[in-house]
C-alpha positions in Angstrom: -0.5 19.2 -14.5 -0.2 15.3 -15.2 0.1 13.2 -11.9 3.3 11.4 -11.2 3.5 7.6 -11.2 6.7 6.6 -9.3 8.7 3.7 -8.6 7.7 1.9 -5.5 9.3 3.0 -2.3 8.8 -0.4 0.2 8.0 0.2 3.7 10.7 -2.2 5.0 13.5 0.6 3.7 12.1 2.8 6.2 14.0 1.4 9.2 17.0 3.2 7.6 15.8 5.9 8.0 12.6 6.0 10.3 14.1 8.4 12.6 14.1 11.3 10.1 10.6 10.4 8.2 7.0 9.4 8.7 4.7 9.3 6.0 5.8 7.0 3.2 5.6 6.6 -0.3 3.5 3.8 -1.9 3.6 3.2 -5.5 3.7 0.6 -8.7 -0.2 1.0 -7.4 -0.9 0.6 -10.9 0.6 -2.8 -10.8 0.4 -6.5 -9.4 1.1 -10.2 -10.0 -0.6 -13.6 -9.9 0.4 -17.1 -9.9 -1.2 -18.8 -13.1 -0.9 -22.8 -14.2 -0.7 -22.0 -17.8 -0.1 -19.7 -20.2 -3.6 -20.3 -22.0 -6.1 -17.2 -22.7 -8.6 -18.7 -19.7 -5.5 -19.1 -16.9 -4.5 -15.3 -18.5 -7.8 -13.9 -18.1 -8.8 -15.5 -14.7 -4.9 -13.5 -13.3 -5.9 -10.2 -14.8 -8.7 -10.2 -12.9 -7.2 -11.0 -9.8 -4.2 -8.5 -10.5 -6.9 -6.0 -11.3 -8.5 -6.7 -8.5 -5.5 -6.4 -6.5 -4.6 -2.9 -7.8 -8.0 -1.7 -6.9 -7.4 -2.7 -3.6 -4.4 -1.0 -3.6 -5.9 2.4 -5.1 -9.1 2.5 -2.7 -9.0 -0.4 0.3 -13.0 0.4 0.9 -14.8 -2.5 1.8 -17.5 -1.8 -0.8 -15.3 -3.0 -3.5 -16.1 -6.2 -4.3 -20.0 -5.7 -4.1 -19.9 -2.3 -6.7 -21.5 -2.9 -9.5 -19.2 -0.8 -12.1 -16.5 -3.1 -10.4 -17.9 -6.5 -11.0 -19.1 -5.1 -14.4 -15.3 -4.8 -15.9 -13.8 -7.6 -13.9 -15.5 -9.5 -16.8 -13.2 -7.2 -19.4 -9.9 -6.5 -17.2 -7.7 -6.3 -20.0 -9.7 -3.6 -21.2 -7.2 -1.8 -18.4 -4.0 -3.5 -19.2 -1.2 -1.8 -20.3 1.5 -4.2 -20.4 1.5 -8.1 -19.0 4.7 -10.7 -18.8 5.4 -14.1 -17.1 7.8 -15.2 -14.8 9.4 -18.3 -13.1 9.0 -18.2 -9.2 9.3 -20.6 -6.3 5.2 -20.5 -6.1 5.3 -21.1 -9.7 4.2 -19.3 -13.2 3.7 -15.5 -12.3 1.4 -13.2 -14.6 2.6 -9.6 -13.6 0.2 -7.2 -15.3 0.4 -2.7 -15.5 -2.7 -1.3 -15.8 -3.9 2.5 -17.1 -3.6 4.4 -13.5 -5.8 7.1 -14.8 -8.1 4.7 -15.9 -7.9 3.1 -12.4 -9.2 5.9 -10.7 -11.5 7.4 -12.8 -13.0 4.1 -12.6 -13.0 4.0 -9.0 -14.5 7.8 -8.9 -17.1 6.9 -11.3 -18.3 3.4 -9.2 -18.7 6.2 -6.5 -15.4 4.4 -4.2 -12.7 6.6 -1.9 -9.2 6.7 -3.7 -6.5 6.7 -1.4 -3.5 8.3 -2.7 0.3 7.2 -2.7 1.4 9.5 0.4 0.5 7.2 3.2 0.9 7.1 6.9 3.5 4.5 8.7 2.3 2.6 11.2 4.5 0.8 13.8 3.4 -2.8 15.4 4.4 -4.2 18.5 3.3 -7.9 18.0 3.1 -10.5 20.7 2.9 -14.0 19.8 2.9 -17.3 21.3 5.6 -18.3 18.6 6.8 -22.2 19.8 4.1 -22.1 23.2 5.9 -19.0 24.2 5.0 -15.6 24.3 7.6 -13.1 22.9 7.0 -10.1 20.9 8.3 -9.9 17.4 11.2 -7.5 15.9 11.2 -6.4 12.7 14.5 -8.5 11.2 12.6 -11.8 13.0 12.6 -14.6 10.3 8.8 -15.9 11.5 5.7 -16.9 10.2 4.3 -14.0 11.2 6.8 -11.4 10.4 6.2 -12.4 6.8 2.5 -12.4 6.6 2.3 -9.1 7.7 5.0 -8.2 5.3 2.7 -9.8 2.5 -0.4 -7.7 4.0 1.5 -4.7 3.9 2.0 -5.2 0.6 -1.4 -6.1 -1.1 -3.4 -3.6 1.3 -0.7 -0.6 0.3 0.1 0.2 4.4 3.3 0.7 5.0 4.5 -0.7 8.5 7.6 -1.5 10.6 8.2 -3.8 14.2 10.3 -2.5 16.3 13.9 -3.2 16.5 14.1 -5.1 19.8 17.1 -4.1 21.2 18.0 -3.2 24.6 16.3 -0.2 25.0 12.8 -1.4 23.6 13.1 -4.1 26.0 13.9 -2.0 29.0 10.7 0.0 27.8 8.6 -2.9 26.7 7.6 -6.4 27.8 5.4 -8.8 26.3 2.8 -8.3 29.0 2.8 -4.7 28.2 1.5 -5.5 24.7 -0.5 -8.2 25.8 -2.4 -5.7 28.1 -2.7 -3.3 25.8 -1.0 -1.1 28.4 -0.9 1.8 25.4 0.6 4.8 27.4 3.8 2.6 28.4 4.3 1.6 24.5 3.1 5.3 23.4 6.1 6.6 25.2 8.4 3.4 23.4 7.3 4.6 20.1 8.3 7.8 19.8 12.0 7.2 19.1 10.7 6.0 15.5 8.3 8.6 14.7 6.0 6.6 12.7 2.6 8.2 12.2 1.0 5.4 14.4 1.5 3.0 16.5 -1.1 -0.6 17.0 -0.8 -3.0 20.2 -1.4 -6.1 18.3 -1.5 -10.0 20.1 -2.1 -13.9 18.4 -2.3 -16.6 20.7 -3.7 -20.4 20.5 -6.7 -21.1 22.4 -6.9 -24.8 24.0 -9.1 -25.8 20.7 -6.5 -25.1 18.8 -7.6 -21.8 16.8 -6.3 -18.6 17.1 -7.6 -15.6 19.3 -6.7 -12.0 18.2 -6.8 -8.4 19.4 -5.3 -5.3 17.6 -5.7 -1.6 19.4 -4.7 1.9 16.8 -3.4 5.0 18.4 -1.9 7.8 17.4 1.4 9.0 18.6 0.2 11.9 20.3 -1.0 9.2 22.6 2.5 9.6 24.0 1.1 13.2 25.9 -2.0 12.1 26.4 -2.6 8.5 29.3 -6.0 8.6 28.5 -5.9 8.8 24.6 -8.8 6.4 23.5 -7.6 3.8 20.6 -8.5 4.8 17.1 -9.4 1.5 15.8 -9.6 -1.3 17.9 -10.6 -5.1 16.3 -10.4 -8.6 18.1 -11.5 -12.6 17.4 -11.0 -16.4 17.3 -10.3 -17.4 13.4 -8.6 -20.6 12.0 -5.1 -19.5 11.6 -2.2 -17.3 11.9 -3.0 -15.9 8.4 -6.3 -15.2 8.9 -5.6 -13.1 12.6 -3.1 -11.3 10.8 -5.3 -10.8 7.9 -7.8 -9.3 10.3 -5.9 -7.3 12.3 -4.5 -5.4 8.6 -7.9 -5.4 8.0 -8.7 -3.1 11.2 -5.9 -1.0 10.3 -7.0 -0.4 6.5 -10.6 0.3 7.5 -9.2 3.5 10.1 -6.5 4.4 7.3 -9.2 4.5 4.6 -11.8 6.6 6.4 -9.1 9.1 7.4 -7.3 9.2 4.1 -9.0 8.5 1.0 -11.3 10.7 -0.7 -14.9 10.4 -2.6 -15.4 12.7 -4.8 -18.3 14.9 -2.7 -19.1 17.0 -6.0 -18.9 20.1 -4.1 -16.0 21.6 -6.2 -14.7 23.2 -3.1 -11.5 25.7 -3.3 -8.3 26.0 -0.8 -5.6 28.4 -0.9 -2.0 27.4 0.9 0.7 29.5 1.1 4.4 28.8 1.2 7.2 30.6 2.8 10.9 31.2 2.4 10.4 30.4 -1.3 14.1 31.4 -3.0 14.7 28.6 -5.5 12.7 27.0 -8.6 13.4 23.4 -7.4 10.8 24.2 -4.4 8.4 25.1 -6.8 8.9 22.2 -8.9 8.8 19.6 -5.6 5.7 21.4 -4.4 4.0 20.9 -7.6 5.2 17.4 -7.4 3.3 17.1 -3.8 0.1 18.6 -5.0 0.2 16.7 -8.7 0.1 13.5 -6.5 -2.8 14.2 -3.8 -5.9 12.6 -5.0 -7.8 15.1 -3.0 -6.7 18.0 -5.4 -8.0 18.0 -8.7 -6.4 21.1 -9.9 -4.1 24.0 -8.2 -2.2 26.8 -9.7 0.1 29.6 -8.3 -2.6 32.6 -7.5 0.2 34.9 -6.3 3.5 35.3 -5.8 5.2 38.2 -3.0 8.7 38.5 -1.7 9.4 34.9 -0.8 6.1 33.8 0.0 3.9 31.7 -2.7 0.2 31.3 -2.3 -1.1 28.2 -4.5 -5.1 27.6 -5.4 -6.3 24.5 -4.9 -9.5 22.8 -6.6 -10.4 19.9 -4.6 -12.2 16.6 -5.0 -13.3 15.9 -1.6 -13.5 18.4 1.7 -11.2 20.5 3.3 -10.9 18.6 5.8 -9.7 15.5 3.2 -6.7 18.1 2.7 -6.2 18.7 6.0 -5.7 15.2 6.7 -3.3 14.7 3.9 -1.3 17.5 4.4 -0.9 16.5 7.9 1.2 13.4 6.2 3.5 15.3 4.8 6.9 15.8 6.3 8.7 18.6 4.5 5.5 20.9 5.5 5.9 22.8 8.5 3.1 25.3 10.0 4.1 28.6 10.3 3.9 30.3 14.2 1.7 33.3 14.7 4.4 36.0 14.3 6.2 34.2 11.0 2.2 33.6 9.3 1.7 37.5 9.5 1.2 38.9 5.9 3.6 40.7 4.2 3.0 44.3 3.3 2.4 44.9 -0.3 0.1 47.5 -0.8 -2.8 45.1 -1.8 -4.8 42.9 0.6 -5.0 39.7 0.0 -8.3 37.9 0.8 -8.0 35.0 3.1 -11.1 33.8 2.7 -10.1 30.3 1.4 -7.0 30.2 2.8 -6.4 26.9 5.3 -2.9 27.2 6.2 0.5 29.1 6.0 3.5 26.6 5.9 7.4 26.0 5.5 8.7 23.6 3.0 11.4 22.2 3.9 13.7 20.4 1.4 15.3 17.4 1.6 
């Protein structure tokens, strides 16, 4: 079943709806854009590269990227992977936008032995504190700052799909700067639920007296919220040049936790799962759950194994570990564990081995 390449869903169209979703939808990850002084085969050349570059990013985020040898060997032939290019006029000046082969994207990534992260990815909500004009305030997600549009622009090239919060009068009855500042997590934890994002960081940026900038991010999950003494998932902090560079660092931290949890190597072990759906009454479930699964880049092939009353049990052939799976599936909103009572089989007759089994679920439509 061919994978699904979609149009891109931005992160900042979340806050319309953020109180009904969590993971998001990231794609175009088979395309990007870079600013070019000519039109000449060298200035053309030189942006593929970077757009490829860019997308590759986008598709894996590992850190190993750059010093892979498969990768630096076709960054001398990147429009070897180009499926379309066109110019444009912007502000910054002459744009090269450039579509590249996705499939040939991540087979090339698998082959140079690199995780691929696929287009189902957490949301992460950032409480910000900055010391915007010599005064520290924390940042809202509408604020027209510095700040607020770097990360934007991060977001963006590193494919992680974040929100601020909306600043209004019950955020600040629940949160002050200090809070954030301190890194007082369990106050914010509890703040953060009303937008049920995946995750929430504790980020600060401050001037020191020479003038650079000091920085210190803190991850947690929001089941921090039941839990005081949750330990941070990802914690990163330092004095750099600039603003850009701090919140270049602090995206990094976040994309180094994201990538370890979420995108896969291909282990070689061919493992198999089995999932199986209930309440099952209508073909257009089937055809969204095959959507789901065509898009994980954990599964490399699934198929219905059985089908009984309303309850449909797919096989899955995976690329990395079950536990790849587990943290995927975890993403997904419209799948809903069953309980105990509503998981027991149904009687048929037959038993049904559930020896690869990992999970009974709902799927919810929406």
């Amino acid at each position: 079943m061919l994978k699904q390449i979609s149009g891109i869903i931005v992160a900042l169209g979340v806050l319309c709806s953020m109180f009904q979703a969590n993971a998001v939808e990231i794609a175009k990850l088979d395309q990007s854009s870079a600013i070019v002084d000519s039109r000449s085969d060298a200035d053309r050349n030189q942006a593929l590269r970077q757009a490829l570059f860019n997308v590759l990013q986008l598709n894996s985020g590992a850190k190993a990227l750059k010093d892979n040898p498969q990768i630096a060997a076709i960054m001398g032939d990147a429009s070897a992977l180009v499926v379309q290019y066109s110019y444009d006029k912007t502000e910054a000046g002459l744009q090269l936008n450039a579509t590249f082969d996705h499939d040939k994207i991540i087979k090339l990534l698998r082959d140079a032995g690199l995780p691929v992260w696929g287009k189902q990815r957490p949301l992460t909500l950032v409480w910000l504190a900055s010391d915007i004009s010599g005064e520290s305030q924390l940042i809202a997600d509408a604020a027209e700052s510095t700040e607020r549009n770097d990360f934007s622009k991060a977001s963006t090239a590193r494919g992680i799909p974040l929100v601020l919060p909306l600043l209004d009068l019950d955020d600040l009855m629940a949160v002050s700067v200090n809070d954030v500042r301190g890194m007082f997590a369990n106050t914010v934890a509890k703040a953060s639920l009303r937008y049920q994002a995946d995750y929430f960081a504790l980020a600060s940026i401050q001037t020191v007296a020479d003038q650079s900038i000091q920085f210190e991010v803190a991850l947690y999950s929001k089941a921090a919220a039941n839990n005081p003494y949750a330990p941070a998932l990802a914690t990163r902090s330092g004095t750099v040049a600039s603003r850009e560079e701090a919140i270049g660092e602090i995206m990094l931290s976040l994309s180094d936790y994201f990538v370890s949890q979420y995108a896969v190597t291909d282990s070689g072990l061919a493992d198999v799962a089995e999932i199986e759906f209930s309440g099952i009454h209508a073909m257009r479930q089937l055809v969204a759950i095959d959507g789901f699964f065509s898009q994980l880049t954990v599964v490399k092939q699934f198929s219905v194994k059985s089908i009984k009353a309303d309850r449909v049990r797919y096989q899955l052939q995976l690329i990395g570990s079950r536990d790849d799976l587990a943290n995927v599936l975890r993403l997904e909103p419209r799948m809903s564990p069953l309980t105990t009572n509503e998981s027991l089989p149904v009687a048929t007759g037959t038993a049904e081995s559930d020896a690869h089994l990992v999970g009974r679920y709902r799927w919810a439509e929406q």
